[in-house]
Backbone as JSON, one array per atom type, in Angstrom:
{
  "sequence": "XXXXXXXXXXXXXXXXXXXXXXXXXXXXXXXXXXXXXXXXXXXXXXXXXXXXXXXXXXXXXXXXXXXXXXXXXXXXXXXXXXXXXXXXXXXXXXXXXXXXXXXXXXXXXXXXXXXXXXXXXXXXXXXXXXXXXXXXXXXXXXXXXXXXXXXXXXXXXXXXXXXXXXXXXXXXXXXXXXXXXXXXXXXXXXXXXXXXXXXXXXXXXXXXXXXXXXXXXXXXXXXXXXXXXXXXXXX",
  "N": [[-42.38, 112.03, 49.99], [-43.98, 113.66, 47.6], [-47.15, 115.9, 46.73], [-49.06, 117.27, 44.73], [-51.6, 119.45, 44.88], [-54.8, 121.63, 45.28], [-55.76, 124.57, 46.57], [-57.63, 126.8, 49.03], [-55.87, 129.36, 51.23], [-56.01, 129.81, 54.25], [-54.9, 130.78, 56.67], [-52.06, 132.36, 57.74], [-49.6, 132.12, 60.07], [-46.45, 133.52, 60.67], [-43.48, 133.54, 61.66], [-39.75, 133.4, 62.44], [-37.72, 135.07, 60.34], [-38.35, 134.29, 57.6], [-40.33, 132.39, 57.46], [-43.37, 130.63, 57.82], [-46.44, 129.08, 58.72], [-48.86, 127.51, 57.45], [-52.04, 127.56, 57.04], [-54.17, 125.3, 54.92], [-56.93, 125.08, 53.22], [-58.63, 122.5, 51.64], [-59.76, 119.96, 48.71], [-58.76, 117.89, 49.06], [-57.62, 116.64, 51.23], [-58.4, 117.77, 53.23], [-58.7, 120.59, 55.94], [-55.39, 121.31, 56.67], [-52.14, 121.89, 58.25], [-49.15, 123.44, 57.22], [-46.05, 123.93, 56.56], [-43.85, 126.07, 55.96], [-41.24, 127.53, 54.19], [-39.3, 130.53, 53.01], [-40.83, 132.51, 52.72], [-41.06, 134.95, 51.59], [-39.53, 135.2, 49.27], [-38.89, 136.06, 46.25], [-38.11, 134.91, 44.02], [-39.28, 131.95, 44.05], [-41.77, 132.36, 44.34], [-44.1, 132.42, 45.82], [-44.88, 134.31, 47.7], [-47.32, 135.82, 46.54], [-48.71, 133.51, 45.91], [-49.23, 132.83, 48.72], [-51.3, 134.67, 50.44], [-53.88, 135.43, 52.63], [-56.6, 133.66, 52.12], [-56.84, 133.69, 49.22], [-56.61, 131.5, 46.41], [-54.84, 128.41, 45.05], [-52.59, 126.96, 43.67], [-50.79, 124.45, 45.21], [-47.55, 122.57, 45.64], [-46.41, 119.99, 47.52], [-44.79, 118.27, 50.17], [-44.39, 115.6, 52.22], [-43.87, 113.94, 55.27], [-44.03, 111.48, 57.86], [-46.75, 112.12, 58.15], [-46.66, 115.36, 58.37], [-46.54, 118.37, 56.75], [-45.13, 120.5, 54.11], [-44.01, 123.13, 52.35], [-42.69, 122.95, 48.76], [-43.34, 124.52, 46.35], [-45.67, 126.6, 44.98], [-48.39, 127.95, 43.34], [-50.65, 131.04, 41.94], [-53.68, 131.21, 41.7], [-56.18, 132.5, 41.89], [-57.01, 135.04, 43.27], [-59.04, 136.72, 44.53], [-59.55, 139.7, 45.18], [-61.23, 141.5, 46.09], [-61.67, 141.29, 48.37], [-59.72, 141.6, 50.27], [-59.55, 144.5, 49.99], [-60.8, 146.33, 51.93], [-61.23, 146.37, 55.67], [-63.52, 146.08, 56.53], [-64.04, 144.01, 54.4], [-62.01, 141.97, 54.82], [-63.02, 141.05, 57.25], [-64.97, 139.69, 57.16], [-64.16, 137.9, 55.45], [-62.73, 136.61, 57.14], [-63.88, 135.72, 59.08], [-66.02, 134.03, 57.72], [-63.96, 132.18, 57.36], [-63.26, 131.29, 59.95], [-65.26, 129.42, 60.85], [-65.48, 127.84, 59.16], [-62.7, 125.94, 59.84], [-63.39, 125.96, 62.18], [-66.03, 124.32, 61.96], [-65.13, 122.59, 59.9], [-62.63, 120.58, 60.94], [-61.66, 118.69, 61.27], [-60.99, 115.59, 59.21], [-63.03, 114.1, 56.95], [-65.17, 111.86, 55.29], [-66.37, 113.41, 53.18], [-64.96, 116.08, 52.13], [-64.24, 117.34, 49.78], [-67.28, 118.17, 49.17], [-67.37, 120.23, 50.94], [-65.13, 122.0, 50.99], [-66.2, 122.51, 48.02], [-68.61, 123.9, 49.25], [-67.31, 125.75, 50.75], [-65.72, 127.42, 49.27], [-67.55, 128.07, 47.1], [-69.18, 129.3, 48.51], [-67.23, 131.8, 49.53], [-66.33, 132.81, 46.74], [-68.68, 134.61, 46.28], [-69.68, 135.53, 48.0], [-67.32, 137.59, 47.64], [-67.53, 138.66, 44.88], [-70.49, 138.64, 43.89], [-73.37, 140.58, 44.87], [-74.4, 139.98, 46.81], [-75.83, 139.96, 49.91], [-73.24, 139.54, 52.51], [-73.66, 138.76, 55.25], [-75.93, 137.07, 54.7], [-75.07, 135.13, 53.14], [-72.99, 134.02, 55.03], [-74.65, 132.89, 57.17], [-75.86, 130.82, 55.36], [-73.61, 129.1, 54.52], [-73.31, 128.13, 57.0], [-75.14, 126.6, 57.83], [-75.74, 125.07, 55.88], [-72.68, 124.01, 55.99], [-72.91, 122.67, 58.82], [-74.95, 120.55, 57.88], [-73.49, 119.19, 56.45], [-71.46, 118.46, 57.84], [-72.79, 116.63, 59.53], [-74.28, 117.47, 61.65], [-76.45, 119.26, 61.32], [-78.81, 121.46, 62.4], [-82.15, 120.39, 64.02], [-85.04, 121.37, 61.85], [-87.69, 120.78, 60.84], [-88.99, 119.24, 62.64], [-89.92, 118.49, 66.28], [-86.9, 118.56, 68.3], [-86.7, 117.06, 70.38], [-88.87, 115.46, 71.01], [-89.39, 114.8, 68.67], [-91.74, 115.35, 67.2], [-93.87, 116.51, 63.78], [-93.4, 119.8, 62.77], [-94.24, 121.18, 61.2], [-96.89, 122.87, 60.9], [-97.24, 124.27, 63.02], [-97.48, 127.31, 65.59], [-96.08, 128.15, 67.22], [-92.99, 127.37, 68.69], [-89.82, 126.86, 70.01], [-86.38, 127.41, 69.72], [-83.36, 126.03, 70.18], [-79.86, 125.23, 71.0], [-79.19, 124.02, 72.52], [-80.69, 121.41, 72.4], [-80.4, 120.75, 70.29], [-81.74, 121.85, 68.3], [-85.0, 122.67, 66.78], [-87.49, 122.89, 68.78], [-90.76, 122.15, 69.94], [-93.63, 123.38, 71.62], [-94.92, 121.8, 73.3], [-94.04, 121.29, 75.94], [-91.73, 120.4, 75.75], [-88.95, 121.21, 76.43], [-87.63, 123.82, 77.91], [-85.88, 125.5, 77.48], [-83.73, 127.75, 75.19], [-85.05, 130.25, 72.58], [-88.19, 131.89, 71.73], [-89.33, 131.57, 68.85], [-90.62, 132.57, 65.18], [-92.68, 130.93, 63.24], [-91.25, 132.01, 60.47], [-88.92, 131.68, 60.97], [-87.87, 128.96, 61.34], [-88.39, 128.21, 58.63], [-87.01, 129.7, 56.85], [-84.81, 128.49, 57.29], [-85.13, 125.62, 56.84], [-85.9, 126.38, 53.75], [-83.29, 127.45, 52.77], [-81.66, 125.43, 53.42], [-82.48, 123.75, 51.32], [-81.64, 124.46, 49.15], [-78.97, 124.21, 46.59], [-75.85, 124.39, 46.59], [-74.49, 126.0, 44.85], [-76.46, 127.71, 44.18], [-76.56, 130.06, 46.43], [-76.32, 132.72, 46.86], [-79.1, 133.33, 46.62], [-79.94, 133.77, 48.96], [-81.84, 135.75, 50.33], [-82.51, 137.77, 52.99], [-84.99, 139.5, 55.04], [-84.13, 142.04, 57.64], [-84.22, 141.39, 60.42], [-84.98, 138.88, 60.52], [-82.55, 138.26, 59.69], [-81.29, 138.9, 61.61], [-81.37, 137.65, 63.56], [-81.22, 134.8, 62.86], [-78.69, 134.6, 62.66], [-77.73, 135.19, 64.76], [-79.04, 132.99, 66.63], [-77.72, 131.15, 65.29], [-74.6, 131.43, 65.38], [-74.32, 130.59, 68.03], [-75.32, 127.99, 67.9], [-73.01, 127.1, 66.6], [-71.15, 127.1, 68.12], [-71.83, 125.89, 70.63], [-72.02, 123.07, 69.42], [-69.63, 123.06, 68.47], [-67.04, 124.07, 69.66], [-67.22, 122.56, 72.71]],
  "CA": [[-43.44, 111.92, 48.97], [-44.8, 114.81, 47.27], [-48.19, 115.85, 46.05], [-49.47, 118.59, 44.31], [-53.24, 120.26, 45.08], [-55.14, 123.17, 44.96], [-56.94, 124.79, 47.38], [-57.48, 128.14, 49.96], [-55.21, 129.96, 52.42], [-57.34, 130.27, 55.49], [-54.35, 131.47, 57.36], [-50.54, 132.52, 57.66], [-48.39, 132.43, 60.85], [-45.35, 133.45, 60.16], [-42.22, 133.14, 62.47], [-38.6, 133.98, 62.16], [-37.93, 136.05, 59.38], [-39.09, 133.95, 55.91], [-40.59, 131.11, 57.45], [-44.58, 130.64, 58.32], [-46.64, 127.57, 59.09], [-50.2, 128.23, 56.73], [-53.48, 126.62, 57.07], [-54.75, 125.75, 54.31], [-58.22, 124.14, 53.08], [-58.2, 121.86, 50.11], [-60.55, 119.27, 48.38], [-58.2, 116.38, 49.15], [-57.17, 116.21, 52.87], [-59.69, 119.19, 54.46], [-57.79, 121.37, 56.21], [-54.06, 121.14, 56.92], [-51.16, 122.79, 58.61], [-47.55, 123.56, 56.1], [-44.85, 124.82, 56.8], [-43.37, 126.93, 54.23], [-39.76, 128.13, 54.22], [-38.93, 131.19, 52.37], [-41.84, 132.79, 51.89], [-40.76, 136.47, 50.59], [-38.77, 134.92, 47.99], [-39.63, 135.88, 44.6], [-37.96, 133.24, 42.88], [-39.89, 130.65, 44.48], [-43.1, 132.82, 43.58], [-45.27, 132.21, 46.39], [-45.96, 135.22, 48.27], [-48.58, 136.22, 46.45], [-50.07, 132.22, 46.49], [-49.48, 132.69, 50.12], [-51.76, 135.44, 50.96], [-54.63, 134.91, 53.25], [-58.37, 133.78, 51.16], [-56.55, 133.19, 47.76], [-56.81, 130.13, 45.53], [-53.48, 128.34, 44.81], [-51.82, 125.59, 43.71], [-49.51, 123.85, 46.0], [-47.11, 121.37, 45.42], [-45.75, 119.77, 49.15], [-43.75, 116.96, 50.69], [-45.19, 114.64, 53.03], [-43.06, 112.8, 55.66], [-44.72, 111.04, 58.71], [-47.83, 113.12, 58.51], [-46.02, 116.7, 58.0], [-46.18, 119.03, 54.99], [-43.61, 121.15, 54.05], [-43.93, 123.6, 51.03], [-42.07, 122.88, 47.69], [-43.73, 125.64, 45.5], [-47.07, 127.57, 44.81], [-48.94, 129.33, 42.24], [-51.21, 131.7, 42.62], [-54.6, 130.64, 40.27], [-57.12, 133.18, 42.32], [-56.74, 136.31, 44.37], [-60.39, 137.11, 45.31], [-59.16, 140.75, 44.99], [-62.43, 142.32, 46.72], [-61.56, 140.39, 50.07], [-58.41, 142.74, 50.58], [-59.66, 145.81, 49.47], [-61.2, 147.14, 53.38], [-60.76, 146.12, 56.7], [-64.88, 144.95, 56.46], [-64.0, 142.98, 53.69], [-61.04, 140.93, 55.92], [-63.28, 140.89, 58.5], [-65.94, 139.51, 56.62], [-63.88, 136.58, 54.68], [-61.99, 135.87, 58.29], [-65.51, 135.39, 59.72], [-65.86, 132.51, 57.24], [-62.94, 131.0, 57.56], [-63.16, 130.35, 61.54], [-66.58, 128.82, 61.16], [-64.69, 126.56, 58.63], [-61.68, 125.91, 60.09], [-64.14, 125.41, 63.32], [-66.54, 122.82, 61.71], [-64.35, 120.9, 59.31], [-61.16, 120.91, 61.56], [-61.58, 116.56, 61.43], [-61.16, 114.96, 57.94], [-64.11, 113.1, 56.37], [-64.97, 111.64, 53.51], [-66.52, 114.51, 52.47], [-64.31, 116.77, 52.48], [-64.7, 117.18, 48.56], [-68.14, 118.83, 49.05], [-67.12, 120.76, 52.34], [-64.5, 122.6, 49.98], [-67.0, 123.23, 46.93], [-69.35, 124.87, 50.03], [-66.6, 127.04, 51.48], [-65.31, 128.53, 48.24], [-68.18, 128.66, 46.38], [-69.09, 130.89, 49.68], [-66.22, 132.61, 49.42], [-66.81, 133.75, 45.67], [-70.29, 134.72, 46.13], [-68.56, 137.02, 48.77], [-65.99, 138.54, 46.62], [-67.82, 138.88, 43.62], [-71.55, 139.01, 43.92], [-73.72, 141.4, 45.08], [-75.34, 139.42, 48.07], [-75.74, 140.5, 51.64], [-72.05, 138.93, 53.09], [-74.42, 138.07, 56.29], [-77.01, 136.5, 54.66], [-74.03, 134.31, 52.55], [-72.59, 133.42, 55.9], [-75.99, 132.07, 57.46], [-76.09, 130.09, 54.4], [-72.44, 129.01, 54.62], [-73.42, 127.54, 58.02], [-76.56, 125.94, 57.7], [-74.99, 123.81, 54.74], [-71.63, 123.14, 56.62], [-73.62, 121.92, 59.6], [-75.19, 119.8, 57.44], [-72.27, 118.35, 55.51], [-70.67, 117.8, 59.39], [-73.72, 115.65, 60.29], [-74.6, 118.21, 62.87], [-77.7, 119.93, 61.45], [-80.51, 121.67, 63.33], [-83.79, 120.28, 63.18], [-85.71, 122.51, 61.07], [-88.83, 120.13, 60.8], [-89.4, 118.49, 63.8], [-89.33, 118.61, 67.39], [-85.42, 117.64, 68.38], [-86.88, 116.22, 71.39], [-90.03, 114.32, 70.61], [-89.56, 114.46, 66.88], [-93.07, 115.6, 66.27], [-93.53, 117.7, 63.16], [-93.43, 120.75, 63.42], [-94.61, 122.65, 59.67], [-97.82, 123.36, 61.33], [-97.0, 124.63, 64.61], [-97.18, 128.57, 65.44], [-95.21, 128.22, 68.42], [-92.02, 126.93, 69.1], [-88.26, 127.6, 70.34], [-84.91, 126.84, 68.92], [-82.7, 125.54, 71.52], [-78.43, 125.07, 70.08], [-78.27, 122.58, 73.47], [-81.41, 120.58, 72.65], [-80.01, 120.48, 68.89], [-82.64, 122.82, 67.05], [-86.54, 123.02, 66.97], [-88.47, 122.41, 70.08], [-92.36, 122.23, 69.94], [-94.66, 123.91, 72.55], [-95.59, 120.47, 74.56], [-93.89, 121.37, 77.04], [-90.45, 119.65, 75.45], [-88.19, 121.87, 76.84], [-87.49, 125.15, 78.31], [-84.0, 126.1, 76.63], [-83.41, 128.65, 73.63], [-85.5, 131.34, 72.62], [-89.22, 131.6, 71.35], [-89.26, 131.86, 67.37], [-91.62, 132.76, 64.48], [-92.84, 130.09, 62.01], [-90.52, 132.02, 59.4], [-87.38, 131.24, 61.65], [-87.51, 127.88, 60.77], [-88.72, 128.03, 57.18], [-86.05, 130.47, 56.4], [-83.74, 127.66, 57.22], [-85.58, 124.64, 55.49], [-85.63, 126.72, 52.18], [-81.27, 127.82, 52.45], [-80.82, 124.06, 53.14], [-83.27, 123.42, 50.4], [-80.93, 125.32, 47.99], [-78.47, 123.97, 45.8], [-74.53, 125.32, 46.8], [-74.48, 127.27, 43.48], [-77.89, 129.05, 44.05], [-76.7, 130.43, 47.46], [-76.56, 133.84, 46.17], [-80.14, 133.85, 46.06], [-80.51, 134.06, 49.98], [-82.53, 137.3, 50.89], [-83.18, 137.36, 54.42], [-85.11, 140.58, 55.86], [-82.77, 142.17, 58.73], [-84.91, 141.29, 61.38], [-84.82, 137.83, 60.57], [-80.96, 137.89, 59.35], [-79.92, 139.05, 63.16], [-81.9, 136.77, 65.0], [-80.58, 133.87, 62.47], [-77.04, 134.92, 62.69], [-77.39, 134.96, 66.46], [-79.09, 131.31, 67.04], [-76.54, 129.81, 64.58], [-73.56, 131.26, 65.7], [-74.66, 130.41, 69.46], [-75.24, 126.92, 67.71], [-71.58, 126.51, 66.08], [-70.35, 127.81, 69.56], [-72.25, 125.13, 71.72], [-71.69, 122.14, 69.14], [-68.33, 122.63, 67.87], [-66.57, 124.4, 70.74], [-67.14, 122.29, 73.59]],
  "C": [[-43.99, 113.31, 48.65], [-45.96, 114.89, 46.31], [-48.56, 117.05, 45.56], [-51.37, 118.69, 44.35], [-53.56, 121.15, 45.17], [-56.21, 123.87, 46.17], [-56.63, 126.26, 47.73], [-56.68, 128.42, 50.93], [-56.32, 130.52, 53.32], [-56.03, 131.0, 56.41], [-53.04, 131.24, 57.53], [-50.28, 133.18, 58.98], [-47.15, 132.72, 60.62], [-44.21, 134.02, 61.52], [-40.57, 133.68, 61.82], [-38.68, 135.3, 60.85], [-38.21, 135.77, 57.96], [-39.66, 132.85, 55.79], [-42.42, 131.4, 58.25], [-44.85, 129.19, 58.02], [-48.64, 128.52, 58.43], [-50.88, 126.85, 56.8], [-54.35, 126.56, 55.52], [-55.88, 124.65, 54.09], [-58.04, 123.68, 51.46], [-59.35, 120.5, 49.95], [-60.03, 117.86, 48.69], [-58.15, 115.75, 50.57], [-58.06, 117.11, 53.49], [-58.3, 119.89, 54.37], [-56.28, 121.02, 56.93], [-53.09, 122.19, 57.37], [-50.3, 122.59, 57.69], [-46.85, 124.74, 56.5], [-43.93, 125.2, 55.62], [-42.07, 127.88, 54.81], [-39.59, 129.25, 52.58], [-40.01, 131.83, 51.5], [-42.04, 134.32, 51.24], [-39.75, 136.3, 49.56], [-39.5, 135.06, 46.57], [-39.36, 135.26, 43.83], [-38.8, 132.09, 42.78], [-41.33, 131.31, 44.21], [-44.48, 132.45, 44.4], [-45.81, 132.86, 47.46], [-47.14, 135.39, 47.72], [-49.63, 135.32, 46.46], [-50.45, 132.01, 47.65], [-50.34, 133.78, 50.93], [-53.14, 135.41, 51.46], [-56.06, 135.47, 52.26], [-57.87, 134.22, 49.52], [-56.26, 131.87, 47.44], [-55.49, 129.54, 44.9], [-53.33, 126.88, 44.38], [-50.81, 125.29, 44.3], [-49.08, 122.67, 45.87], [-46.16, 120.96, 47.34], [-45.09, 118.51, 49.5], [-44.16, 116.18, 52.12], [-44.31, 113.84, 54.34], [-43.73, 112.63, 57.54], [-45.78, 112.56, 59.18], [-47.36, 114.7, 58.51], [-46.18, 117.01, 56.9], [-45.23, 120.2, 54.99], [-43.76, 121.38, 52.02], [-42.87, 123.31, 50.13], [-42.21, 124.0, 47.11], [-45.58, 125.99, 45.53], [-47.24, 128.67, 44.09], [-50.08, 129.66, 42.18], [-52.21, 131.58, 41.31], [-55.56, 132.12, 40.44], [-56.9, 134.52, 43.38], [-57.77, 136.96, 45.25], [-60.23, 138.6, 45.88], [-59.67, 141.77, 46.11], [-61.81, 142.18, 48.33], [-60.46, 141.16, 50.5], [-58.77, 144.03, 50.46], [-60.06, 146.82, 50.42], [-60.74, 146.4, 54.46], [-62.03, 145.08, 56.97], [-64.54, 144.1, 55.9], [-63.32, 142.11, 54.09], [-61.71, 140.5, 56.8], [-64.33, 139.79, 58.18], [-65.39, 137.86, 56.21], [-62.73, 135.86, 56.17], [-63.01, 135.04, 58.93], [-65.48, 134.07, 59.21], [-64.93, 131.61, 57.32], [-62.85, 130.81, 58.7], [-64.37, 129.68, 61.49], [-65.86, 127.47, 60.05], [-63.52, 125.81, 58.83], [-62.11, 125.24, 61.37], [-64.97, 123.89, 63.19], [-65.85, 121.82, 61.16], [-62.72, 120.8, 60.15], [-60.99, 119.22, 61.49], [-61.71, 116.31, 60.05], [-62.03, 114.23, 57.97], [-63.89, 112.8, 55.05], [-65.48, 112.49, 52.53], [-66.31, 115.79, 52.23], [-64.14, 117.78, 50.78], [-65.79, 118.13, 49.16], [-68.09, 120.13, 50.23], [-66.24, 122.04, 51.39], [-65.16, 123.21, 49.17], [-67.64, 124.76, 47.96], [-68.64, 126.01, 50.3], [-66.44, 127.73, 49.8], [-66.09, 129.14, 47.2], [-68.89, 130.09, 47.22], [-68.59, 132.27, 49.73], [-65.99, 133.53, 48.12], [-67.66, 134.6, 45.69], [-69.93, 135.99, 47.07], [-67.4, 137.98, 47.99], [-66.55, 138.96, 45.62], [-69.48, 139.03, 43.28], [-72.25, 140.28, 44.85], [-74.65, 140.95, 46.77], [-75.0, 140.06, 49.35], [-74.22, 139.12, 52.42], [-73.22, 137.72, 54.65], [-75.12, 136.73, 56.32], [-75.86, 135.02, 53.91], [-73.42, 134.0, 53.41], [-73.33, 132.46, 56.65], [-76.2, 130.84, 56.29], [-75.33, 128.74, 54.52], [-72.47, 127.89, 56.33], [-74.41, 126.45, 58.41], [-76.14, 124.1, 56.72], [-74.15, 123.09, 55.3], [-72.11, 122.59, 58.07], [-74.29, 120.88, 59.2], [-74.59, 118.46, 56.85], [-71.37, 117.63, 56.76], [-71.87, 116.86, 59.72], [-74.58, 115.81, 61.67], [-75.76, 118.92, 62.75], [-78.78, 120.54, 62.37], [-81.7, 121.23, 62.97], [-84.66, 121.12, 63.1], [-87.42, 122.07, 60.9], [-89.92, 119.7, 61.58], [-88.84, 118.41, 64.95], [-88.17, 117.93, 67.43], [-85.43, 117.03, 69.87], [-87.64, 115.07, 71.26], [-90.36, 114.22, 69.18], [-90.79, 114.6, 66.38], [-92.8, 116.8, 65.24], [-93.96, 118.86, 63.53], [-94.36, 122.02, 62.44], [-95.77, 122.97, 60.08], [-98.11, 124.3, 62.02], [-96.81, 126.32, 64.21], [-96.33, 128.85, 66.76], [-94.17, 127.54, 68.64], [-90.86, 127.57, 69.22], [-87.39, 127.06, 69.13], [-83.86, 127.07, 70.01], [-81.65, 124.84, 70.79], [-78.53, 123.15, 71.33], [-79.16, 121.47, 73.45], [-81.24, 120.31, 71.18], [-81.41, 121.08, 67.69], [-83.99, 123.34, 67.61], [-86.94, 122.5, 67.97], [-89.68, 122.87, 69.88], [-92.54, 122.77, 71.55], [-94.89, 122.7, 73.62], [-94.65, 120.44, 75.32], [-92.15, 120.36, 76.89], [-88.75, 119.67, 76.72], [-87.74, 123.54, 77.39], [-86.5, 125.91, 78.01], [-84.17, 126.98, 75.32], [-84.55, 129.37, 73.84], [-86.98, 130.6, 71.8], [-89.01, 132.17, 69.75], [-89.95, 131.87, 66.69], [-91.29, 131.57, 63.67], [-91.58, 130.49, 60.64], [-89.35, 131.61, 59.83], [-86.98, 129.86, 60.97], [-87.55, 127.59, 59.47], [-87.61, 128.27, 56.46], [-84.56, 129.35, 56.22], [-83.69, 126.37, 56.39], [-85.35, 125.47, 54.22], [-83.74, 126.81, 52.0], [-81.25, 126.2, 52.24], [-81.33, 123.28, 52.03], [-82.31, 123.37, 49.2], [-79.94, 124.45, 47.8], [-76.95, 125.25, 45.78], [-74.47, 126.29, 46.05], [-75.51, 128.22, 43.67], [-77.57, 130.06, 45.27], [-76.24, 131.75, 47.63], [-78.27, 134.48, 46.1], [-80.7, 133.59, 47.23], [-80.76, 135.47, 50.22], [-83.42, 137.58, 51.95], [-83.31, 138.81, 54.35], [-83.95, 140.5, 56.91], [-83.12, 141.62, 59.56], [-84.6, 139.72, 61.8], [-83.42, 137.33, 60.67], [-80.25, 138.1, 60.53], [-80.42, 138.2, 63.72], [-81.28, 134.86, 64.5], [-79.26, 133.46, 63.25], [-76.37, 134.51, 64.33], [-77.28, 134.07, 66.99], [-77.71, 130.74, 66.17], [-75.19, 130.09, 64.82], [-73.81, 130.74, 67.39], [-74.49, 128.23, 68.83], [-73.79, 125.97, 67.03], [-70.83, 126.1, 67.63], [-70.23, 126.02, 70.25], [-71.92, 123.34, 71.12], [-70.1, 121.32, 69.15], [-66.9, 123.23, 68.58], [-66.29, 124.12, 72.13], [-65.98, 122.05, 74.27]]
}
């Protein structure tokens, strides 16, 4: 059976001498393994669709759960994302945090897709802090996994919290912890810690360009939420 779809190269193994096995992310199935035969062939025209964090169309062949390249054409190149060693480092970054959270098909796998690539533009082509567009990028796809931090209310005793000038953020107690004595896990955090995160998840995928975290705030983010991918989605 073969299908044709469009999606991202998150990543190329490649083996013998014209054969690789590529990961790629797509609006239909999530993410998927393919195995692709003959991939420095220029007839077949899909090195350049095959190059890691470009936009492609792939047509593939299906047989008890296997894919297996047919062809591929190359729609997007995201040009910027090649151009340093930061910039690889930068659009690799995103793709293990996606590759990490959505690694299980859902049904929303559709909006999981929009998130990553509209990510992934916003990185290539805007002017935004990469950081602050990764924090973003995480906040959302934690959300869209059903894994969220609570940003509101204690994640122990569920009291709210928008008042409060004291509390932690604890990955193993699943977010906000209040002062009453909840818990003793994660670190002590300012009122903006959490706000900072209600407003991103506030936002609207398309607007997420228009995160502007101070530094101060953007390392101590960056820190809890990768500590929180780690401890959820790593066990």
């Amino acid at each position: 059976m073969e299908k044709t779809l469009r999606g991202v190269t998150l990543r190329k193994n490649e083996y013998r001498d014209n054969t690789a096995i590529v990961t790629l992310f797509t609006p239909d199935f999530g993410i998927i393994s393919v195995t692709a035969y003959g991939i420095h062939s220029t007839k077949k025209g899909v090195a350049s669709a095959l190059q890691t964090f470009t936009y492609s169309e792939f047509t593939l062949s299906e047989r008890n759960g296997k894919y297996t390249l047919k062809s591929a054409e190359l729609i997007e190149s995201f040009d910027r994302l090649s151009s340093s060693y930061d910039e690889l480092c930068r659009a690799a970054k995103l793709s293990r945090a996606a590759m990490t959270i959505f690694s299980e098909p859902s049904d929303n796998m559709g909006d999981a897709f929009e998130l990553f690539y509209t990510v992934l533009s916003f990185t290539a082509y805007s002017d935004s802090d990469p950081e602050d567009l990764y924090i973003a990028f995480l906040l959302h796809a934690f959300s869209l996994s059903g894994q969220c931090p609570a940003v509101t209310h204690c994640s122990v005793c569920e009291r709210e919290l928008l008042s409060d000038r004291h509390m932690r953020f604890s990955p193993e107690d699943g977010g906000a912890v209040c002062s009453a004595g909840c818990s003793t896990k994660g670190v002590h955090v300012a009122p903006v810690f959490l706000e900072a995160m209600r407003r991103i998840l506030s936002l609207p995928v398309g607007e997420l360009d228009k995160v502007k975290l101070p530094k101060e705030l953007q390392k101590s983010l960056s820190v809890e939420l990768d500590y929180y991918l780690r401890f959820w989605y790593l066990k």
